[in-house]
LUMKE-564938 format. One record per residue (C-alpha): x, y, z negated. Coordinates in steps of 0.05 Angstrom, whole numbers. Example, Ala and Ser with C-alpha at 12.3 -4.5 7.8 and 13.67 -1.06 7.14 Angstrom:
BEGIN
{xx=246	yy=-90	zz=-156}
{xx=273	yy=-21	zz=-143}
END
This chain:
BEGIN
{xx=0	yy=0	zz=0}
{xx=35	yy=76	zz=28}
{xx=-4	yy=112	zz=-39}
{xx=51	yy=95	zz=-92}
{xx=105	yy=122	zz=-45}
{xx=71	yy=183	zz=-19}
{xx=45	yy=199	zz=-88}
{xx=128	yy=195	zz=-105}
{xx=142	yy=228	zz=-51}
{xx=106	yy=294	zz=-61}
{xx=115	yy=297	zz=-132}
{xx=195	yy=305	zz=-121}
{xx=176	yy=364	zz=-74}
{xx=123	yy=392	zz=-117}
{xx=130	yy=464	zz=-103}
{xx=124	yy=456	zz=-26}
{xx=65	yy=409	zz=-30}
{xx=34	yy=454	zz=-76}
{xx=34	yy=518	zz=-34}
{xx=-1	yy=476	zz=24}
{xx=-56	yy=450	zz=-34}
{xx=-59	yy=531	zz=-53}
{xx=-59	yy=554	zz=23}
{xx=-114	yy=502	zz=41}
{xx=-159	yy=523	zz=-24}
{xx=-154	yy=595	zz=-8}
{xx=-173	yy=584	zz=71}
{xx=-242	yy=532	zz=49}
{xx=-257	yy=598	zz=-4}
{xx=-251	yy=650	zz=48}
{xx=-271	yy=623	zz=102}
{xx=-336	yy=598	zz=73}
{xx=-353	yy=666	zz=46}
{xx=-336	yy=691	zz=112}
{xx=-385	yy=646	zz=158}
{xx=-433	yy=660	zz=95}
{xx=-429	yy=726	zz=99}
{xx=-432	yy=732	zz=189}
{xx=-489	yy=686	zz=180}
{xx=-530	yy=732	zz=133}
{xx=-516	yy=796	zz=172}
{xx=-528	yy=756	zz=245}
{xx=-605	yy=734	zz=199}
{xx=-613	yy=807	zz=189}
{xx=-601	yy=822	zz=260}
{xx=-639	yy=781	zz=292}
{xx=-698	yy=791	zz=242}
{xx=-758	yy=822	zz=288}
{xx=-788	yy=888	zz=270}
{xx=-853	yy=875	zz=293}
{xx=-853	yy=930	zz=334}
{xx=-844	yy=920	zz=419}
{xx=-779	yy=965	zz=408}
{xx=-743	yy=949	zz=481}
{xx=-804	yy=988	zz=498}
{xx=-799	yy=1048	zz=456}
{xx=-771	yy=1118	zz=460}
{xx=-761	yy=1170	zz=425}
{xx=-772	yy=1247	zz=436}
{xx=-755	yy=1301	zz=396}
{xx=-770	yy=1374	zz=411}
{xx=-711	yy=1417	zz=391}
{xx=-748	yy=1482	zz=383}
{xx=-709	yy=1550	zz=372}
{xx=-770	yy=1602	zz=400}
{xx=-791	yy=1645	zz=336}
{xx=-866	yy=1624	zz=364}
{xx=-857	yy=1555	zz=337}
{xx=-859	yy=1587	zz=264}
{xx=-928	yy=1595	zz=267}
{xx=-954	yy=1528	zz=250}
{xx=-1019	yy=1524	zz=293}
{xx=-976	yy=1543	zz=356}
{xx=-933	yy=1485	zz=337}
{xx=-998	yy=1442	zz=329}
{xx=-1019	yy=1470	zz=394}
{xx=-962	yy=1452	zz=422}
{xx=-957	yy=1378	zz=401}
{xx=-1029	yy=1364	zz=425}
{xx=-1015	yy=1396	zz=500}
{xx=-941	yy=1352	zz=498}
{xx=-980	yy=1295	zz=477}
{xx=-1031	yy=1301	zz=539}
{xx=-973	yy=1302	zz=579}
{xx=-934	yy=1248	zz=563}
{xx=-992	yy=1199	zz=558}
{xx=-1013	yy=1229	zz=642}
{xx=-934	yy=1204	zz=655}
{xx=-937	yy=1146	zz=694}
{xx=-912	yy=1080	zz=659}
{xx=-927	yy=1104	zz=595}
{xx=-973	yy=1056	zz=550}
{xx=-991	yy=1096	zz=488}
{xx=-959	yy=1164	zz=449}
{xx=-968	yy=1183	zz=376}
{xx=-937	yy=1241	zz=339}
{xx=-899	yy=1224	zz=274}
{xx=-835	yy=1229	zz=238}
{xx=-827	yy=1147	zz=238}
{xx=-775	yy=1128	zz=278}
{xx=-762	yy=1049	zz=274}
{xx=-693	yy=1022	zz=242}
{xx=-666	yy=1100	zz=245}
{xx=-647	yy=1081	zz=174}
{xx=-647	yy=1114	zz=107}
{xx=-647	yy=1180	zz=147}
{xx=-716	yy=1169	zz=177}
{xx=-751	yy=1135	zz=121}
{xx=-805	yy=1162	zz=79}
{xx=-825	yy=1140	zz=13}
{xx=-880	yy=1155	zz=-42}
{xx=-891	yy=1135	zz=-111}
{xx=-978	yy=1118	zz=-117}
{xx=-1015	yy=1093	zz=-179}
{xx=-1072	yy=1042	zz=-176}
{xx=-1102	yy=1019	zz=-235}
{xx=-1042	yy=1061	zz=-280}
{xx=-988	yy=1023	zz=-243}
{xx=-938	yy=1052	zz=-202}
{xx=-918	yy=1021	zz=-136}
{xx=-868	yy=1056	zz=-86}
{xx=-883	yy=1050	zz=2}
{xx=-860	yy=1080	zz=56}
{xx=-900	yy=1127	zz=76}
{xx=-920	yy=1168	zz=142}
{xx=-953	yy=1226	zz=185}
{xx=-984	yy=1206	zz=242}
{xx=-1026	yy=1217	zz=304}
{xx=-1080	yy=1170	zz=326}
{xx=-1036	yy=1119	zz=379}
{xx=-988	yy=1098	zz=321}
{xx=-1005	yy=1031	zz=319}
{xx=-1010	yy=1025	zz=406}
{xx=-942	yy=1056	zz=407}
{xx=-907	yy=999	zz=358}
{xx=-947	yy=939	zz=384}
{xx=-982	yy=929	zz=311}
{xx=-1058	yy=917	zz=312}
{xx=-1116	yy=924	zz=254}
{xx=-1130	yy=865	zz=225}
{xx=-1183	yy=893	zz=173}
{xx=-1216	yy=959	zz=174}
{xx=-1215	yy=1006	zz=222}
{xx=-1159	yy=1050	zz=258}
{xx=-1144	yy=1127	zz=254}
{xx=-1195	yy=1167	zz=290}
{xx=-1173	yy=1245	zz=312}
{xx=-1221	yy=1264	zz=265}
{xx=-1189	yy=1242	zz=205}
{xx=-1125	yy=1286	zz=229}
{xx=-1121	yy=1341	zz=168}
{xx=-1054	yy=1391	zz=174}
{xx=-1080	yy=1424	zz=112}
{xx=-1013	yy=1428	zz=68}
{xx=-1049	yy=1423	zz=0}
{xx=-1095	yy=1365	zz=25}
{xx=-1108	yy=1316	zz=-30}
{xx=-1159	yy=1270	zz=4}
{xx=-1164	yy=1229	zz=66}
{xx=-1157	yy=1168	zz=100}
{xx=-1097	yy=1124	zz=99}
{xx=-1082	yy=1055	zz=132}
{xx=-1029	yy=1007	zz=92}
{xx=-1001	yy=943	zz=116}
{xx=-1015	yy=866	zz=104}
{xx=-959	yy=858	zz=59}
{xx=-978	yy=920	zz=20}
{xx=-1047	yy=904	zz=12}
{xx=-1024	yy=830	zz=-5}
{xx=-980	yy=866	zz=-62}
{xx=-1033	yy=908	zz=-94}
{xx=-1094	yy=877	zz=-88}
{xx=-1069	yy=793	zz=-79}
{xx=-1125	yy=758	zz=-40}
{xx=-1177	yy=816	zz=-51}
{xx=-1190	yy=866	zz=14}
{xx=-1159	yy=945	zz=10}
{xx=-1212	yy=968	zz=49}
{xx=-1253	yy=1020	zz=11}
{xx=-1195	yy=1032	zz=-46}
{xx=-1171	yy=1096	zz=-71}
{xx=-1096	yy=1102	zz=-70}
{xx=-1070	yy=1160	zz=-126}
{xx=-1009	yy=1205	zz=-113}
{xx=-966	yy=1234	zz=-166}
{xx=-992	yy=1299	zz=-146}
{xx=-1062	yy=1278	zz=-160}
{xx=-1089	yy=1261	zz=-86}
{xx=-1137	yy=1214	zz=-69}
{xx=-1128	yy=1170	zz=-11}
{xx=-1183	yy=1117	zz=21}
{xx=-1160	yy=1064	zz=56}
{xx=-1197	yy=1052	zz=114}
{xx=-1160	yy=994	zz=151}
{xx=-1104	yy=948	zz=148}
{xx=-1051	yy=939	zz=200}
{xx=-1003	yy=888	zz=212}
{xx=-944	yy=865	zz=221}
{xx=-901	yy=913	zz=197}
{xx=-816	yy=913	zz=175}
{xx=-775	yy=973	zz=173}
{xx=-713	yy=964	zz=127}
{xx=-706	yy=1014	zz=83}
{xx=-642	yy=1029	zz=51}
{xx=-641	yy=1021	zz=-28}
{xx=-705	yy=995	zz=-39}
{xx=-746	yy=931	zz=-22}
{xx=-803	yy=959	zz=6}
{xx=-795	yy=941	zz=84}
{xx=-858	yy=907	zz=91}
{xx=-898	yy=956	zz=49}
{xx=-921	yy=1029	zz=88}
{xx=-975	yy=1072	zz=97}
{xx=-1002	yy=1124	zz=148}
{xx=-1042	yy=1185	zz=145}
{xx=-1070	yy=1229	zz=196}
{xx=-1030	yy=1286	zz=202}
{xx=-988	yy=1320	zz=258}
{xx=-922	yy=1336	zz=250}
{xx=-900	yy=1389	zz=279}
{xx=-865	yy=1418	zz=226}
{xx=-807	yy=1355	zz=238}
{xx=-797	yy=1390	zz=309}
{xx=-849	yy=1355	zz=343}
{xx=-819	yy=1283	zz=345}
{xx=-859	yy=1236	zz=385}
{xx=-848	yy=1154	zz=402}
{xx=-867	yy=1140	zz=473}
{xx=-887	yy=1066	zz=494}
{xx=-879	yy=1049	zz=567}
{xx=-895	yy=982	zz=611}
{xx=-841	yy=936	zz=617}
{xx=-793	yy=957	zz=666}
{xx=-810	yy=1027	zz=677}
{xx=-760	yy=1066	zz=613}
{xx=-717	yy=1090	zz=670}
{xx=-758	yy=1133	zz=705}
{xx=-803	yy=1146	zz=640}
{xx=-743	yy=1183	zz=617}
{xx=-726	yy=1213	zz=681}
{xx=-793	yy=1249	zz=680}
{xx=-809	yy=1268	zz=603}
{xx=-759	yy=1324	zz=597}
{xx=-772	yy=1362	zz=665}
{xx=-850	yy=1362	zz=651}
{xx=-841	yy=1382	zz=567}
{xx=-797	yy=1434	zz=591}
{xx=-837	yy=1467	zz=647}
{xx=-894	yy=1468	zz=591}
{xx=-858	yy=1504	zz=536}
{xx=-782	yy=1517	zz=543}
{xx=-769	yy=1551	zz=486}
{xx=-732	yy=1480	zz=455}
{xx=-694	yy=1419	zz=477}
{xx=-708	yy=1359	zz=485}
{xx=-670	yy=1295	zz=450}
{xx=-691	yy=1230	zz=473}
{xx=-663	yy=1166	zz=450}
{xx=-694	yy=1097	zz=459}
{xx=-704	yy=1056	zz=397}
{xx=-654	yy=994	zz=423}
{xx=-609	yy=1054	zz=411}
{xx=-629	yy=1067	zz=340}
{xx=-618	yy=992	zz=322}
{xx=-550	yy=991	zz=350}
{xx=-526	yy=1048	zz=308}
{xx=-563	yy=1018	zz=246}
{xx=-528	yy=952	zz=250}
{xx=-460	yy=985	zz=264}
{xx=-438	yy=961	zz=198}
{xx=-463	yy=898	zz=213}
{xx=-425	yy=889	zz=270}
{xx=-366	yy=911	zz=241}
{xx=-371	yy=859	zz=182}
{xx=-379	yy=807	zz=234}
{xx=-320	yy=829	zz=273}
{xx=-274	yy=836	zz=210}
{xx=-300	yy=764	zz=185}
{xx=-286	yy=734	zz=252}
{xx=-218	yy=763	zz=258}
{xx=-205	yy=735	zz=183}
{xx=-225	yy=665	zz=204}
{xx=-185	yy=665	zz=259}
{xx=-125	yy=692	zz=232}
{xx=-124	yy=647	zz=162}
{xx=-142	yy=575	zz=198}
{xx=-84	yy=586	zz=245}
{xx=-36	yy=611	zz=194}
{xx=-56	yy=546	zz=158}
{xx=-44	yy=503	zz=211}
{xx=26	yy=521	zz=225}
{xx=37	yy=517	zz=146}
{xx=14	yy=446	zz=146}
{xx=49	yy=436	zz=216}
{xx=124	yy=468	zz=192}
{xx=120	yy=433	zz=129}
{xx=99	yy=361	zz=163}
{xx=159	yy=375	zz=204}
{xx=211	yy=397	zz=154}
{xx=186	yy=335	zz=125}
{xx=201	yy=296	zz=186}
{xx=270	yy=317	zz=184}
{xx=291	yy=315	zz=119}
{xx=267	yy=240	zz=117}
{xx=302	yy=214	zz=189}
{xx=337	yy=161	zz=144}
{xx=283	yy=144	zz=111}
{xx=241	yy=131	zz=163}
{xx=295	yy=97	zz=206}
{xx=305	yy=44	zz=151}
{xx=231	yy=31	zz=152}
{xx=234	yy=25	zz=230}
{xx=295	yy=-22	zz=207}
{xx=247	yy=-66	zz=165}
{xx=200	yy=-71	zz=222}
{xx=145	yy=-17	zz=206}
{xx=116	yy=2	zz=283}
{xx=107	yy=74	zz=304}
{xx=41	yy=72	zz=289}
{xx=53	yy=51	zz=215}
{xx=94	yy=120	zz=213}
{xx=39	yy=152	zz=241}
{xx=-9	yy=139	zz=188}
{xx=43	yy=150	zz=138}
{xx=44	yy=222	zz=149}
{xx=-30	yy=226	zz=160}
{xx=-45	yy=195	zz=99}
{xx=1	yy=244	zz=68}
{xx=-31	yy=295	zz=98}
{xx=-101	yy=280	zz=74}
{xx=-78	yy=272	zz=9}
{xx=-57	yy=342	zz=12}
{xx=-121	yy=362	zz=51}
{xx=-165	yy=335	zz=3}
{xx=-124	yy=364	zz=-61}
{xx=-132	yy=430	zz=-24}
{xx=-208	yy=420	zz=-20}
{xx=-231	yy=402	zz=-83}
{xx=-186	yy=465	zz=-97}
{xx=-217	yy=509	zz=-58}
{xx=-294	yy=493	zz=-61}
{xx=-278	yy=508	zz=-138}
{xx=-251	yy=579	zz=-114}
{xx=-304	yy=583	zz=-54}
{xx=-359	yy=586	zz=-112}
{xx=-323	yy=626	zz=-157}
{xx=-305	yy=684	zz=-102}
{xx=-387	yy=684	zz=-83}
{xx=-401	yy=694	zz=-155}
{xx=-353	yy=746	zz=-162}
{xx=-389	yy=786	zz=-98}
{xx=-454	yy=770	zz=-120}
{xx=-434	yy=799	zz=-198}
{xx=-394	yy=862	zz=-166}
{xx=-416	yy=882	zz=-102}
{xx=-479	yy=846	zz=-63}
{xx=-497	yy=792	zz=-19}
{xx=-516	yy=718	zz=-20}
{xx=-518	yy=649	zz=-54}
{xx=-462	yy=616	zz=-19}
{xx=-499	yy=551	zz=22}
{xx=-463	yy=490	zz=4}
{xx=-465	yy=467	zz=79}
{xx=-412	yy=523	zz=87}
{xx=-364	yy=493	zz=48}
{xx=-372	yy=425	zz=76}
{xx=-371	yy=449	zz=141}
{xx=-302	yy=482	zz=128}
{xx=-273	yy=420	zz=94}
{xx=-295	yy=386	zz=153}
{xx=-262	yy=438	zz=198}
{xx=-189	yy=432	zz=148}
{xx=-191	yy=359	zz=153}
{xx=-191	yy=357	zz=225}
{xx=-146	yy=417	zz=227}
{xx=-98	yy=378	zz=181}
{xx=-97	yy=327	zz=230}
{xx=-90	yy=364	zz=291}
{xx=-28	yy=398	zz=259}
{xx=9	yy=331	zz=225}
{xx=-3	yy=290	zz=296}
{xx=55	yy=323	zz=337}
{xx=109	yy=324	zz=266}
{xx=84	yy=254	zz=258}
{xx=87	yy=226	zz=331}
{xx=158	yy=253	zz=335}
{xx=175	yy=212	zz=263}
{xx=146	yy=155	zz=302}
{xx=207	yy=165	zz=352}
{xx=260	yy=161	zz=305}
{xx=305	yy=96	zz=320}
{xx=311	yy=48	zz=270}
{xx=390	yy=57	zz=281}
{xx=390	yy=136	zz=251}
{xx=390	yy=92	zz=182}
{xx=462	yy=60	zz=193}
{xx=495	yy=130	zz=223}
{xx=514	yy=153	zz=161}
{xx=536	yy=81	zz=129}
END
């Protein structure tokens, strides 16, 4: 049996062995936080809105003309740029609001209301009748926004409101919304009228990216910041046409327009980023590892020429060497392993505890032993083929 003498063998070298076993712990620990962590941001991602956003665009009227400081010009304003972007051809529905989907903390509104002497915080919005057209979202309870319930009165303190599934689901479990009275801090009462859904807008610092709701209000005070919703296919020359035609109407402003594909890109720049830096991390420590493991198989190799010459003396075959060194090797691997699944845990704990993130999966960490093993192999095969080659006569040389 090869165990007694390999055991032998790398406790007289302890301090080489040992740096592999460290090398190979700290490569399973990182790179298993590493895939755990691409894997999380890739879930975020991918995660739908709800919303048909390769569809959606954004305007925003950049207004510098002193008239715009009288706020029913502005409204005036907003209802004639509406009418004209909804007569554009290709366009499928327009609303006027503030919203702007995955713009980020930036964009998002929030409120704090009180039902039944509880407090519960949702995003919250001003919008034009369209809203729900615009982001692909239908009512699944209620009714919609009508133009009558639009009220620009500053100090209003009463009206209707829509809220979401999830949002209803929160406040009222099973029961329906419909017909509720929502409070605000500053004593208004809202009735909710209808329920819409689905709806997910992350929202920076707090977990309220299912939970929203709408009143009937322009905005015009926000610039006049519209979404647009166009057929499939037709954004290009949608976008060639919205500027020329707001422009010839009032051109006392500018016109921004951005499409919401664009707005996701920015707001997953970090995301990408941490995906780029993890994948570069990967890379970089499994081949540093495998030349560890390869220049110490090989330095091994060399240092035991007799050694294995005399064996090849006493009739062991080249493939006898072979699994010599594998079996070496594994012994290593696995030493490494145990090693590093210990550290693998402890380094999620640590960035769960300090910073953020998520429960590390164990599948991870199997998945990377997997990946040293055969990396262990890959790298001892060439050092180990070569030992193979050595002649049983390099054992009588130095006699």
């Amino acid at each position: 049996m090869e165990i007694g003498p390999i055991v032998r063998a790398l406790a007289r070298n302890k301090v080489r062995f040992g740096l592999i076993v460290v090398q190979i712990a700290i490569t399973l620990a990182v790179v298993a936080n590493a895939v755990n962590m691409i894997l999380v941001e890739r879930a975020k991602m991918l995660r739908p809105s709800a919303f048909d956003e390769h569809n959606i665009l954004s305007v925003i009227s950049e207004r510098f003309a002193a008239t715009f400081n009288d706020p029913n010009y502005s409204i005036a304003v907003v209802e004639s740029d509406l009418r004209l972007l909804r007569a554009i051809p290709g366009v499928v529905a327009v609303t006027n609001t503030q919203f702007i989907p995955w713009e980020g903390v930036g964009g998002n509104r929030s409120n704090t209301f009180i039902l039944a002497n509880r407090d519960f915080s949702s995003q919250y919005y001003d919008v034009t009748p369209g809203f729900l057209d615009v982001l692909g979202m239908r009512i699944v309870e209620g009714r919609d926004l009508r133009p009558t319930d639009i009220d620009d009165n500053p100090n209003a303190s009463a009206g209707p409101v829509l809220i979401s599934r999830d949002l209803e689901r929160y406040l009222f479990g099973n029961g329906s919304a419909v017909g509720r009275l929502l409070k605000d801090h500053e004593g208004g009462m809202w009735t909710v009228v209808g329920v819409f859904d689905p709806f997910y807008q992350p929202f920076r610092g707090f977990p309220i990216e299912h939970y929203c709701v709408i009143r009937a209000r322009h905005t015009a005070i926000y610039g006049g910041p519209y979404l647009v919703r166009v057929k499939p296919g037709a954004m290009k020359s949608v976008v060639q046409m919205i500027t020329p035609r707001l422009l010839a109407s009032n051109d006392g402003r500018n016109i921004a327009l951005k499409t919401i594909d664009e707005y996701k890109n920015e707001f997953f720049t970090s995301a990408h980023v941490i995906i780029g830096a993890m994948t570069s991390v990967i890379v970089l420590i499994i081949l540093i590892t495998g030349v560890g493991i390869a220049g110490v198989t090989s330095f091994s190799v060399t240092e035991r020429r007799r050694q294995i010459g005399t064996r090849r003396a006493l009739g062991a075959t080249k493939t006898a060497v072979i699994r010599y060194f594998l079996l070496e090797n594994w012994l290593i691997t696995n030493s490494g392993i145990v090693l590093g699944a210990i550290l693998a845990y402890a380094l999620n704990f640590a960035l769960l505890s300090l910073i953020a993130g998520t429960k590390l999966d164990w599948r991870y960490v199997v998945a990377g032993a997997l990946l040293l093993w055969a990396q262990g192999i890959i790298a001892t095969l060439m050092p180990a083929a070569r030992a193979a080659a050595v002649p049983p006569v390099i054992a009588t040389r130095t006699v």
